[in-house]
N, CA, C and O atoms as a GROMACS GRO file, in nm:
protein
  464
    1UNK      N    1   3.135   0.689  -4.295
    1UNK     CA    2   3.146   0.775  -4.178
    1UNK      C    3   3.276   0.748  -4.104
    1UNK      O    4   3.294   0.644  -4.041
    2UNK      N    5   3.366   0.848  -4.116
    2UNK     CA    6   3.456   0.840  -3.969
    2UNK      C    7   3.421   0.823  -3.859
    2UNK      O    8   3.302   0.802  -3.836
    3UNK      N    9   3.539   0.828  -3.730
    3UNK     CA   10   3.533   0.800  -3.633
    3UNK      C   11   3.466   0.911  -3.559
    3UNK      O   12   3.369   0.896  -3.485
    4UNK      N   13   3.520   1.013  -3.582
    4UNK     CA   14   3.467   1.144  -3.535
    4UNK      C   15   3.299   1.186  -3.559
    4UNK      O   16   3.214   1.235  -3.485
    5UNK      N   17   3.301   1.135  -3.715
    5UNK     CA   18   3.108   1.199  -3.729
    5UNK      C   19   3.036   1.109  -3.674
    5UNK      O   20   2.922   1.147  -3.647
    6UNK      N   21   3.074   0.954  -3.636
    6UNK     CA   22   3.051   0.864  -3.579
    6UNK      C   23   2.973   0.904  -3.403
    6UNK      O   24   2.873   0.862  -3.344
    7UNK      N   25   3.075   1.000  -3.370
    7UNK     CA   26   3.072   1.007  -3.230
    7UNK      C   27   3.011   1.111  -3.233
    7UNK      O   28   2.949   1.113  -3.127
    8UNK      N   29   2.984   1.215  -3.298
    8UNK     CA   30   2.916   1.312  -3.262
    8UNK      C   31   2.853   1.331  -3.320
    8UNK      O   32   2.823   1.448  -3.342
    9UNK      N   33   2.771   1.197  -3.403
    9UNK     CA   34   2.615   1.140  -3.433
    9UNK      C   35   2.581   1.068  -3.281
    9UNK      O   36   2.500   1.125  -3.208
   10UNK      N   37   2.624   0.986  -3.253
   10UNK     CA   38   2.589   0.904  -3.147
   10UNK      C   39   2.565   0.985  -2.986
   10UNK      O   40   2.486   0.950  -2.900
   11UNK      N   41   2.665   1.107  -2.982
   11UNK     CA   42   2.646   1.218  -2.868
   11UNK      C   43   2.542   1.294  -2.925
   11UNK      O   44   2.499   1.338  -2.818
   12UNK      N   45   2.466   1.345  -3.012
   12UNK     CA   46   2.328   1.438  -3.059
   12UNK      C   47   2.257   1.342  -2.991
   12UNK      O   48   2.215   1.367  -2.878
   13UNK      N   49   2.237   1.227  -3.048
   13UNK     CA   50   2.153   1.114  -3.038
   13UNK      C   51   2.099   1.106  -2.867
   13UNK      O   52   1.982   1.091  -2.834
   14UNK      N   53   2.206   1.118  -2.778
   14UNK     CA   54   2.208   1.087  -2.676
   14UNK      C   55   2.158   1.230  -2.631
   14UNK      O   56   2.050   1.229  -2.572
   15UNK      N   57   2.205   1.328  -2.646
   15UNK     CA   58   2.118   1.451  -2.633
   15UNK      C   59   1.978   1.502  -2.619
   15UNK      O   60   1.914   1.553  -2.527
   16UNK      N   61   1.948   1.460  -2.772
   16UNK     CA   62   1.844   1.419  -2.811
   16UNK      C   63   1.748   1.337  -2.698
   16UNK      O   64   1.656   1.388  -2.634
   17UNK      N   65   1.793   1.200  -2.689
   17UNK     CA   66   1.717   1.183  -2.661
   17UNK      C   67   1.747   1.198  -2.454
   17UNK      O   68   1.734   1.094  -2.391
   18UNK      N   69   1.764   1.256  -2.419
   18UNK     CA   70   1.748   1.289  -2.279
   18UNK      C   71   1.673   1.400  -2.290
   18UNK      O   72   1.570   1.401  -2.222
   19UNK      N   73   1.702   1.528  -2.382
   19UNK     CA   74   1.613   1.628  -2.403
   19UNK      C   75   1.438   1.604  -2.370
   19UNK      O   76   1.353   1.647  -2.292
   20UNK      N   77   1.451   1.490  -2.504
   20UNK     CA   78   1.288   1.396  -2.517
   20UNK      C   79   1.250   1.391  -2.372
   20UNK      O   80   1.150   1.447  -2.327
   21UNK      N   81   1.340   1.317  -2.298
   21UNK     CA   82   1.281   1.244  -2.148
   21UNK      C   83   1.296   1.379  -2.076
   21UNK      O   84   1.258   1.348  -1.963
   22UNK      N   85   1.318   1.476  -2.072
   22UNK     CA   86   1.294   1.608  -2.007
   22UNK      C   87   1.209   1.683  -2.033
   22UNK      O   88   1.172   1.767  -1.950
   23UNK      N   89   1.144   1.669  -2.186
   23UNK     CA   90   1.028   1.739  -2.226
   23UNK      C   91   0.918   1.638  -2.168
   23UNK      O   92   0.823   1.695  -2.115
   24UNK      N   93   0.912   1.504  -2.169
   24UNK     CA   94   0.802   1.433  -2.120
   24UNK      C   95   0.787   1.465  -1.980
   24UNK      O   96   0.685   1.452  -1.913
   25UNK      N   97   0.909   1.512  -1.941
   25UNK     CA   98   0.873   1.445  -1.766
   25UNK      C   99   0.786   1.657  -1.724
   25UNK      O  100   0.698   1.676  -1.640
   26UNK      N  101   0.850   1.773  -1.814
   26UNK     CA  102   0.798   1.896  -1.810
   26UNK      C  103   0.624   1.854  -1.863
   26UNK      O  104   0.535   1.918  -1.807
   27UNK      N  105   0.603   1.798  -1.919
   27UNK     CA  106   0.495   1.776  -1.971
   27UNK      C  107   0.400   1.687  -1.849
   27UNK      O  108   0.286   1.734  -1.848
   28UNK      N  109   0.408   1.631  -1.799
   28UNK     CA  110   0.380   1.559  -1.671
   28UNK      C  111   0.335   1.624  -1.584
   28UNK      O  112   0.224   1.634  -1.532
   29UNK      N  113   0.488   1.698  -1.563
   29UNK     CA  114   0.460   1.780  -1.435
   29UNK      C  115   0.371   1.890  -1.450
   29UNK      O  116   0.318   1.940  -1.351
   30UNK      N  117   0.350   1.933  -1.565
   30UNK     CA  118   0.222   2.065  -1.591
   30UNK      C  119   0.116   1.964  -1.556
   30UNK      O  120   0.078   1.946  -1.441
   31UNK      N  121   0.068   1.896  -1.668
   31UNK     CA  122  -0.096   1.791  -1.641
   31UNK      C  123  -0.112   1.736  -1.465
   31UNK      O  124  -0.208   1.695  -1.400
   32UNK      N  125   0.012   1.755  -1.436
   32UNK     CA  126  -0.033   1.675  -1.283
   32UNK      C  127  -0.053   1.816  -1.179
   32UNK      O  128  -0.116   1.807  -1.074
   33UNK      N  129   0.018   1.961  -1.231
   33UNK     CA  130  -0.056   2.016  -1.139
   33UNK      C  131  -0.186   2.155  -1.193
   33UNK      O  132  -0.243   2.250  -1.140
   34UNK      N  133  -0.179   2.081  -1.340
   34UNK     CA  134  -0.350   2.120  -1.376
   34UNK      C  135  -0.437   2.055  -1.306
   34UNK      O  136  -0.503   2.101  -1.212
   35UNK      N  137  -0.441   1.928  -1.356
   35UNK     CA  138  -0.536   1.776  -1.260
   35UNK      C  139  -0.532   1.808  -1.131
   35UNK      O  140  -0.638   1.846  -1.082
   36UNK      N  141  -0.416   1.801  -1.046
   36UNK     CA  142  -0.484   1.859  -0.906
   36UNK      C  143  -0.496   1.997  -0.852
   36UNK      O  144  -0.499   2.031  -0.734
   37UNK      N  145  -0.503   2.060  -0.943
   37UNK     CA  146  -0.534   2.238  -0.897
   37UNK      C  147  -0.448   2.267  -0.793
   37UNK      O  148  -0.477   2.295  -0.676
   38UNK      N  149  -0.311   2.255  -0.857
   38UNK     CA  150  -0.236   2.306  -0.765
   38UNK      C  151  -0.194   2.466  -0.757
   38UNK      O  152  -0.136   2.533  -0.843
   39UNK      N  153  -0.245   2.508  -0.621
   39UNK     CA  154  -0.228   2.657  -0.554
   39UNK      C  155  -0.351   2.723  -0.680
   39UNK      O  156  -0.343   2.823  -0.752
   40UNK      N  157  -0.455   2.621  -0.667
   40UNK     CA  158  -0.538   2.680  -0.747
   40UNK      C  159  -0.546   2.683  -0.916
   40UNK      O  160  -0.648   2.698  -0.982
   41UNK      N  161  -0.408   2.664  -0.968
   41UNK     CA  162  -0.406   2.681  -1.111
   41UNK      C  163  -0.479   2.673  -1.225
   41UNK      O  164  -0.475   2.726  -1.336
   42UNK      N  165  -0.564   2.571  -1.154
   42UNK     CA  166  -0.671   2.521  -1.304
   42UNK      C  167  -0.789   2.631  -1.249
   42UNK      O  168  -0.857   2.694  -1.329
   43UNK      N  169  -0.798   2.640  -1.166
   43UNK     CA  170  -0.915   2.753  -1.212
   43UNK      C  171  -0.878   2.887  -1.234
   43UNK      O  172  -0.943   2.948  -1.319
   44UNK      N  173  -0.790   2.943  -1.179
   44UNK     CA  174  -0.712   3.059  -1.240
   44UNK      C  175  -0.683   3.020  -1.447
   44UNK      O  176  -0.683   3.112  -1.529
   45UNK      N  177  -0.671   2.941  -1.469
   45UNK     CA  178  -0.658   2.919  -1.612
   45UNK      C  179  -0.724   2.889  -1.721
   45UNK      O  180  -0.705   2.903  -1.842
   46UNK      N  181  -0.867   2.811  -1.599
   46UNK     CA  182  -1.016   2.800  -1.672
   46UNK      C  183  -1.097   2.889  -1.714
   46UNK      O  184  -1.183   2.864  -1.799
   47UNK      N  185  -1.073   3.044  -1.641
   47UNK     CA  186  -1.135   3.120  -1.600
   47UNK      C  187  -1.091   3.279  -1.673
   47UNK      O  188  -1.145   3.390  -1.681
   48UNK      N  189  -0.988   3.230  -1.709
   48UNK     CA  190  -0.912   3.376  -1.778
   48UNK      C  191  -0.937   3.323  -1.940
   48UNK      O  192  -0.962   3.210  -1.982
   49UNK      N  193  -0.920   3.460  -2.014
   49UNK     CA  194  -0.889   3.419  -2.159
   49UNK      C  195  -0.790   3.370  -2.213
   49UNK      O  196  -0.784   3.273  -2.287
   50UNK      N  197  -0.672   3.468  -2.159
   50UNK     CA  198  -0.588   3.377  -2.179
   50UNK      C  199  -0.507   3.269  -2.128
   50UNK      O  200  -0.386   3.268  -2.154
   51UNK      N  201  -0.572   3.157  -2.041
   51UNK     CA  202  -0.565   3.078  -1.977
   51UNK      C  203  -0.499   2.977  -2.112
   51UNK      O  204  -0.378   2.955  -2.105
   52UNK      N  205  -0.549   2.937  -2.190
   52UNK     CA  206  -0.449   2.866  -2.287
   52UNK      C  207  -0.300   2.898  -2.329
   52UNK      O  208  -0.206   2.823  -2.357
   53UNK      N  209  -0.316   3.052  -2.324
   53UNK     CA  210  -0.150   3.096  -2.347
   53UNK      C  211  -0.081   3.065  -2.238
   53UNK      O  212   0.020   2.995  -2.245
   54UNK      N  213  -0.123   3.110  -2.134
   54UNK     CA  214  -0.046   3.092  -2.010
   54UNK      C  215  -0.067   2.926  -1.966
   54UNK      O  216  -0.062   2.929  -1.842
   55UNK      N  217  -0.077   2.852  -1.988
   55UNK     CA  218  -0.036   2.697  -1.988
   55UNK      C  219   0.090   2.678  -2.153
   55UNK      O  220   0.202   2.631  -2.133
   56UNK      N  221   0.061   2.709  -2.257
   56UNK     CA  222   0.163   2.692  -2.318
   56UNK      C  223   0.277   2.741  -2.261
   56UNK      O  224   0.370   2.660  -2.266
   57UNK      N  225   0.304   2.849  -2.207
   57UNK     CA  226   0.390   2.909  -2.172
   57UNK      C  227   0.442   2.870  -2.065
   57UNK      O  228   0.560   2.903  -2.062
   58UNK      N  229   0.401   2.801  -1.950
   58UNK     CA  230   0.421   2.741  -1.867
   58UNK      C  231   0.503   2.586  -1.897
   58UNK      O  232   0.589   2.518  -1.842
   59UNK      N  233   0.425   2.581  -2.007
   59UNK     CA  234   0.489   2.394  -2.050
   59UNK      C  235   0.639   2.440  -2.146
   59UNK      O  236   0.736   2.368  -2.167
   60UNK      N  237   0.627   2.509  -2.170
   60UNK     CA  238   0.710   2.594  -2.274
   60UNK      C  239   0.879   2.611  -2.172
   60UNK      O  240   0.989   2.585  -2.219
   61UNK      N  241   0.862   2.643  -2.081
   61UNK     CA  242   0.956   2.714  -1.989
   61UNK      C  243   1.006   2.595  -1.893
   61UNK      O  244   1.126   2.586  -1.866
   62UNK      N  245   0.889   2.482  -1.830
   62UNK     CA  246   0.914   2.378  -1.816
   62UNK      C  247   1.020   2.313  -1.912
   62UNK      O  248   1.142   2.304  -1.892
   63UNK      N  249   0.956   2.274  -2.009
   63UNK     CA  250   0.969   2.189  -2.114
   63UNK      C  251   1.210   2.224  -2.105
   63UNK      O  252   1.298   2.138  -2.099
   64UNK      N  253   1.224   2.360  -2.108
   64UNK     CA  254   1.301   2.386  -2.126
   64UNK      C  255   1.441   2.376  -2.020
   64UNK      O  256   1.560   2.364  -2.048
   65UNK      N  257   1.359   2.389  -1.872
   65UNK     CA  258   1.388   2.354  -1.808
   65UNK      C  259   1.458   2.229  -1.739
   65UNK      O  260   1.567   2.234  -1.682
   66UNK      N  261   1.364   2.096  -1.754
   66UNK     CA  262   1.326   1.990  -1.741
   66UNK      C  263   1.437   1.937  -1.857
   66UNK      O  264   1.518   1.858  -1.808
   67UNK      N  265   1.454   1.959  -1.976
   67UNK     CA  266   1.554   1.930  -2.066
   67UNK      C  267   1.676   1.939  -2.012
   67UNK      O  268   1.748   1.846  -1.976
   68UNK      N  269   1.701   2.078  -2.007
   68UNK     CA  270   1.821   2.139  -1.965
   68UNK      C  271   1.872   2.010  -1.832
   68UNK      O  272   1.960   1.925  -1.843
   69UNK      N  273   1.790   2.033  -1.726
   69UNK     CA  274   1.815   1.915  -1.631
   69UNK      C  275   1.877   1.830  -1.673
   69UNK      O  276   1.998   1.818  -1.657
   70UNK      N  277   1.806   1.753  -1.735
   70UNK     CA  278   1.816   1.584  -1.775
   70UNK      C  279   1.953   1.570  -1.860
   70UNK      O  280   2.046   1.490  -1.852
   71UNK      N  281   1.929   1.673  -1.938
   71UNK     CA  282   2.086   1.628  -2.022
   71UNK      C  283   2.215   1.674  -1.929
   71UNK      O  284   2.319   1.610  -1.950
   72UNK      N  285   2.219   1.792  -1.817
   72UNK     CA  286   2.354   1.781  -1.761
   72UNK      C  287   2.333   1.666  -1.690
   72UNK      O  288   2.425   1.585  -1.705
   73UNK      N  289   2.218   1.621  -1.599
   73UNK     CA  290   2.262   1.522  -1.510
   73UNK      C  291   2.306   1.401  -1.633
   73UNK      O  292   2.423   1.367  -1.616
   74UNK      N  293   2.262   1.355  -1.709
   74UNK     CA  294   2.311   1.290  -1.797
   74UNK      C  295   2.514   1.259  -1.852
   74UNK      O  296   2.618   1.192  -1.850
   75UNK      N  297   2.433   1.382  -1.893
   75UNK     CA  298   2.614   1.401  -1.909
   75UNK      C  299   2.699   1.409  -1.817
   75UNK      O  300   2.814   1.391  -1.857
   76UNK      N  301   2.684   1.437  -1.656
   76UNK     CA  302   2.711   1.447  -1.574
   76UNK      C  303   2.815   1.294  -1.522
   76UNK      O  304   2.934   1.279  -1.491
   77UNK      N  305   2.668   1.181  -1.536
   77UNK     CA  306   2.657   1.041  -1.469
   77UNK      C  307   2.774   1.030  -1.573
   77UNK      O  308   2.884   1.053  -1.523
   78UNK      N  309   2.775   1.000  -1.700
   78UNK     CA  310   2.836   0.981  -1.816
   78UNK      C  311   3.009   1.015  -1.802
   78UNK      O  312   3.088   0.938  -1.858
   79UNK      N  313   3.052   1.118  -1.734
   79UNK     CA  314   3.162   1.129  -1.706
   79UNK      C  315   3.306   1.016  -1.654
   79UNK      O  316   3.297   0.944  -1.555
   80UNK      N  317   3.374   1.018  -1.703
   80UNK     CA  318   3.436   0.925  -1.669
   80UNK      C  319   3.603   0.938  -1.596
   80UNK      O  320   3.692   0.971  -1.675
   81UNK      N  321   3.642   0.913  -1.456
   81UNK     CA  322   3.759   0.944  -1.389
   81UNK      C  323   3.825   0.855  -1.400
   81UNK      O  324   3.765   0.750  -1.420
   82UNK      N  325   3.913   0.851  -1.396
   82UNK     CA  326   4.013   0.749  -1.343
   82UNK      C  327   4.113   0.804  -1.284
   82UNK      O  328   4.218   0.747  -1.312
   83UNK      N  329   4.126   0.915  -1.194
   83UNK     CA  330   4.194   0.946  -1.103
   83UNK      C  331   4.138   0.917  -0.998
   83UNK      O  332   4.016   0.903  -0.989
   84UNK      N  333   4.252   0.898  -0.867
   84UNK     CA  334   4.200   0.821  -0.722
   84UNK      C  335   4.093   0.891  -0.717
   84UNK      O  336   4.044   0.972  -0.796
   85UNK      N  337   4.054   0.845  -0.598
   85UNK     CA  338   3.901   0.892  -0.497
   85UNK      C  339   3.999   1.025  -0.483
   85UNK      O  340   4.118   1.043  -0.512
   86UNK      N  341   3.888   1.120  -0.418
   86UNK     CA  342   3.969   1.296  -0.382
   86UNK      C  343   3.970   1.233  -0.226
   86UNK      O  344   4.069   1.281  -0.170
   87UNK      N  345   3.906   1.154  -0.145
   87UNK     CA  346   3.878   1.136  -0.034
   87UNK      C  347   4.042   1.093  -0.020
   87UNK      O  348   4.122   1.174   0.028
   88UNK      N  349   4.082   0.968  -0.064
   88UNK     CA  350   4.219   0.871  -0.044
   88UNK      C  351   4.333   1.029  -0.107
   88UNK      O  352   4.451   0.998  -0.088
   89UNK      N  353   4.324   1.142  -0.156
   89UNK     CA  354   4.386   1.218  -0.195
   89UNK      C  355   4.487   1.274  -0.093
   89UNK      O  356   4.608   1.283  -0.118
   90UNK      N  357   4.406   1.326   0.069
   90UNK     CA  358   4.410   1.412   0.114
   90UNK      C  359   4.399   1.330   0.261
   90UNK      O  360   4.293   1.272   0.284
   91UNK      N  361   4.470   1.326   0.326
   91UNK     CA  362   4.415   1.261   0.489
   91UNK      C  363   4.441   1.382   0.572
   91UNK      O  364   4.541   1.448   0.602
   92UNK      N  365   4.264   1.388   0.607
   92UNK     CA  366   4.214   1.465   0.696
   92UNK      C  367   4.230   1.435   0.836
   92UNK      O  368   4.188   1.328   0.879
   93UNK      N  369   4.309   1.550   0.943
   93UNK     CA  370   4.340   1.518   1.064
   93UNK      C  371   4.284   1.624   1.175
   93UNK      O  372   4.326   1.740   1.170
   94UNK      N  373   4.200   1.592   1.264
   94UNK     CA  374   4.143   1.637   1.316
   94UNK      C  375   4.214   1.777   1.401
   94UNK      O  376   4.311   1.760   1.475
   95UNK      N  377   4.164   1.887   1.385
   95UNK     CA  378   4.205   1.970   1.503
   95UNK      C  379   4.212   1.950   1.622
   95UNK      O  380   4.107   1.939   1.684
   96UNK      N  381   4.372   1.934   1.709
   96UNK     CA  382   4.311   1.976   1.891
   96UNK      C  383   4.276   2.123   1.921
   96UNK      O  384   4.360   2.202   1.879
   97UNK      N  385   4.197   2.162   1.970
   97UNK     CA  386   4.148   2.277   1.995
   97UNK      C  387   4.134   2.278   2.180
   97UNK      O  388   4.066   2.187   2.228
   98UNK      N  389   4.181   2.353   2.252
   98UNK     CA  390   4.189   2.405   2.388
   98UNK      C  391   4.108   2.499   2.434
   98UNK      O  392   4.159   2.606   2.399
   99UNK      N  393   4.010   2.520   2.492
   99UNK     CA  394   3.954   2.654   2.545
   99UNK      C  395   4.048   2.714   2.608
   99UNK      O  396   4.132   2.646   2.666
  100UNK      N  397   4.054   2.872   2.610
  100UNK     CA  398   4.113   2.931   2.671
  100UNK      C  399   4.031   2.985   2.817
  100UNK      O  400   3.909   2.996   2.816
  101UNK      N  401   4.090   3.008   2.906
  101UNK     CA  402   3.984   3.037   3.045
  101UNK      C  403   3.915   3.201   2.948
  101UNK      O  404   3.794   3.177   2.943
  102UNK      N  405   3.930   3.303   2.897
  102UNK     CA  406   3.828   3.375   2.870
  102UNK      C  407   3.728   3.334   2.812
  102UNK      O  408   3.620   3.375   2.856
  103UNK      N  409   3.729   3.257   2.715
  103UNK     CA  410   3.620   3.216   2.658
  103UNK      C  411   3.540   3.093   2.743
  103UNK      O  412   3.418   3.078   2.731
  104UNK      N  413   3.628   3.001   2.837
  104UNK     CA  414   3.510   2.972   2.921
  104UNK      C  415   3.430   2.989   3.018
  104UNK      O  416   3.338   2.921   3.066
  105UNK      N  417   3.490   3.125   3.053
  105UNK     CA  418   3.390   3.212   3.143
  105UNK      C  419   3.287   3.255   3.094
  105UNK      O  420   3.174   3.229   3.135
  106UNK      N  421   3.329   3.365   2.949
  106UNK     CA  422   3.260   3.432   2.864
  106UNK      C  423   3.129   3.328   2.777
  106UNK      O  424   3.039   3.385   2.715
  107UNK      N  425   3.136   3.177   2.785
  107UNK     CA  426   3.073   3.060   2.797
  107UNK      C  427   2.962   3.037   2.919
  107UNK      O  428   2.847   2.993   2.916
  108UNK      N  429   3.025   3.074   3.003
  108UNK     CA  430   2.907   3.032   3.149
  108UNK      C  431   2.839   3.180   3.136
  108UNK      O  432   2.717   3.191   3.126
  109UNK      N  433   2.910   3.276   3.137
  109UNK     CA  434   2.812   3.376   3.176
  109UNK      C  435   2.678   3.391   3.082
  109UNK      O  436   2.561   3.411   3.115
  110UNK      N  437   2.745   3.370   2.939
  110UNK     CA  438   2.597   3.407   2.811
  110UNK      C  439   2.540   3.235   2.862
  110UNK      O  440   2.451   3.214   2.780
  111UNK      N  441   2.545   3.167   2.912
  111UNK     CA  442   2.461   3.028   2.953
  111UNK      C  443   2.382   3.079   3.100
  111UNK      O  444   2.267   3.035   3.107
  112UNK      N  445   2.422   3.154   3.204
  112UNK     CA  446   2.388   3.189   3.306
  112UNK      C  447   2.231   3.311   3.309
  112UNK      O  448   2.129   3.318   3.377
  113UNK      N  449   2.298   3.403   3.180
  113UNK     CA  450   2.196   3.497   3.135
  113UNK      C  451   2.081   3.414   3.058
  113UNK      O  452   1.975   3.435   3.117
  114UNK      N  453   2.063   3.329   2.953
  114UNK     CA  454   2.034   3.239   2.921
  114UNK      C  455   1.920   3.157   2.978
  114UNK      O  456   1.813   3.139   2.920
  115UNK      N  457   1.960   3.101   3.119
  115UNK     CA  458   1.890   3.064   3.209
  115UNK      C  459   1.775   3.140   3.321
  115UNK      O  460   1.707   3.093   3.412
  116UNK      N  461   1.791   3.276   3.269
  116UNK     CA  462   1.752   3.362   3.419
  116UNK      C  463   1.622   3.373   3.364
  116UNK      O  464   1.533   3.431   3.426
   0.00000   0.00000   0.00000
């Protein structure tokens, strides 16, 4: 194996398996709000026929979801800078700002109406 199939065996891998930990955690989160009947669900699902489809489909969309998540934040954390902070980039200097007398009249009066 080269260097290259090397690395993008080892990036599937990592894919892979964050995918996994996104389908478990979609899988979770359905059973935990079957188990507590959340906004009702389990009996809306006990109660219909197709109450089995509509939980696959639910874990299904999760499942896909919950993946999707896990691997950008993943890949996300995984990123690597080495350019400065953006903060040390840029020195931020505060505005002086002056009221002008219209606007601090036009200030007391909508505070005066306000009060009545």
């Amino acid at each position: 194996m080269n260097n290259t199939t090397k690395g993008t065996a080892e990036f599937l891998r990592f894919l892979i398996t964050h995918a996994a930990i996104g389908v478990a955690g979609a899988v979770a989160m359905v059973g935990l709000c079957l188990a507590t009947d959340f906004l009702n669900l389990w009996t809306l699902v006990s109660s219909s026929d197709a109450g089995p489809l509509a939980v696959a489909v639910m874990t299904v969309f999760f499942a896909i979801t919950f993946a999707s998540v896990q691997m950008g934040f993943a890949i996300m954390l995984r990123a690597e800078d080495n350019g400065p902070p953006r903060a040390k980039m840029f020195r931020l200097v505060p505005a002086r700002v002056t009221p002008r007398e219209g606007m601090v009249a036009a200030t007391a009066r909508a505070s005066a109406r306000k009060n009545r």
